[in-house]
N, C-alpha and C positions, 0 to 999 in steps of 0.2 A: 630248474631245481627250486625246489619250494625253501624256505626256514620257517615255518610257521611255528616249527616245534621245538625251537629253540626262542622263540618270543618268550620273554618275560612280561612284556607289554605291549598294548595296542597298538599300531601305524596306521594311519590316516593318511592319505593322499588326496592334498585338496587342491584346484585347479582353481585360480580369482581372476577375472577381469576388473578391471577400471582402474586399473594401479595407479596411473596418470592423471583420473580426474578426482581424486585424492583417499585413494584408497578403497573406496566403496564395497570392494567383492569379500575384500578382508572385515574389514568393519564390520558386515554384514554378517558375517558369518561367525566372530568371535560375539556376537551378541545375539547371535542364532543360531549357535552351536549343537550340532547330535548328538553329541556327549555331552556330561555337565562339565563347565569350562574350568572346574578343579582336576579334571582327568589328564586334563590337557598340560604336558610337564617341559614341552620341547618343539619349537616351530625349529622350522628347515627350512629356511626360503632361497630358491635357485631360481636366481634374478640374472639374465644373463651371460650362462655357463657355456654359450659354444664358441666364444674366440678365445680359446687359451694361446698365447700371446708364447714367441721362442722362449722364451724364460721360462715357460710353467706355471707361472705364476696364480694360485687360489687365492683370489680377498676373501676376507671374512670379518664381519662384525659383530658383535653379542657375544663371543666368545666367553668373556668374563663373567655372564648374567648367569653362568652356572660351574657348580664346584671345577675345578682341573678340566673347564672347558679349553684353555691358551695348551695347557698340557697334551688334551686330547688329540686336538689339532692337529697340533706339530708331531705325534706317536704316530698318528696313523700315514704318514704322507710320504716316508722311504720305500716303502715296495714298488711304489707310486709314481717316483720321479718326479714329483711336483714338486711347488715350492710357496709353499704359505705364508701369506702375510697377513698374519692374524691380529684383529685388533680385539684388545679385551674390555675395553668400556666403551668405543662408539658404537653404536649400534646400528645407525645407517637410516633411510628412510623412505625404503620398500615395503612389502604387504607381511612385513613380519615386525613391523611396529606397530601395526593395530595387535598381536599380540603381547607386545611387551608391554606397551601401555595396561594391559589385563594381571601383568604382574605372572609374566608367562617368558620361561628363559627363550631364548631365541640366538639363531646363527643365519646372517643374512648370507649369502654365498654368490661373489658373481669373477667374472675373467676380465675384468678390467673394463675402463671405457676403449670405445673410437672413434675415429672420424664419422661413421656413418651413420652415428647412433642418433634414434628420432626421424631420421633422415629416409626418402624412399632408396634411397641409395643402399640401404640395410639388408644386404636380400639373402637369398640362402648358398650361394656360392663363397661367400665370405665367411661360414662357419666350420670352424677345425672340427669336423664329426670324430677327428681321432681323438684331438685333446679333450671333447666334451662328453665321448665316452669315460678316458683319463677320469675327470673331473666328477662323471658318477660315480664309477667306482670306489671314488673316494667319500662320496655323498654316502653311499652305499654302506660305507665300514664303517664311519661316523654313526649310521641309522640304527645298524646292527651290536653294534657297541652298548648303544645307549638300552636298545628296548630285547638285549638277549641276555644283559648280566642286571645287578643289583649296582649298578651305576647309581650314583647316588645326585637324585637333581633336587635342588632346591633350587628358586628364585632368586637371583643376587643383582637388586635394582644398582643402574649405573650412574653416577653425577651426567647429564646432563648439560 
């Protein structure tokens, strides 16, 4: 099923490497952007979404870096069964803070740490494909929210 024709705004779907050797894929691309980087109103970064943890649990950072971002969050997450733990000023420090640094709102999104994490012990039998389906979904109505209505973003820098 398409939504194209309920866009209000453009989605961009960008893939980064080198997260780990300090950002590089990101950096690279906010200062080498295809759009001009004023278009750019909303990163989405899903930094490790497939161990949703028995709780349910969705972190989330950057939340506050845009209007009734904390608000959103928490709207969208009962059909859902998930359970947000929304932070509205830290921001985090994934490949969506080479965006905020741009003065660019952002929601980092991930399922928590674990033991295996960095680890080759990390492998693909360890990820809930159910909860991390869950977890787009949610990704999903957060995306469509923002770029189907007159959602209103401004930039809202965080203390630091």
């Amino acid at each position: 099923m398409t939504h194209r024709s309920t866009l209000k705004r453009g989605v961009l779907l960008v893939a980064f490497g080198t997260e780990e050797q300090g950002l590089l894929g990101s950096k690279y691309f906010v200062d080498n952007a295809i759009v001009p980087i004023s278009q750019i109103k909303l990163m989405i970064n899903m930094d490790m979404v497939g161990r949703l943890n028995d709780a349910k649990q969705v972190y989330m950072g950057g939340a506050g870096t845009f209007p009734g971002g904390v608000e959103l969050m928490k709207e969208l997450v009962p059909p859902l069964g998930l359970l947000p733990v929304v932070h509205a000023g830290s921001v985090g420090g994934s490949d969506h803070v080479s965006f905020y640094k741009k003065n660019i709102s952002v929601l980092g999104i991930h399922t928590g740490g674990h033991p295996q994490y960095h680890t080759p012990e990390d492998t693909v039998e360890l990820i809930n494909f159910k909860g991390q389906k869950q977890v787009c979904h949610y990704i999903f109505n957060a995306i469509m929210k923002v770029a189907s209505t007159a959602y209103d973003m401004k930039f809202i820098p965080q203390g630091e």
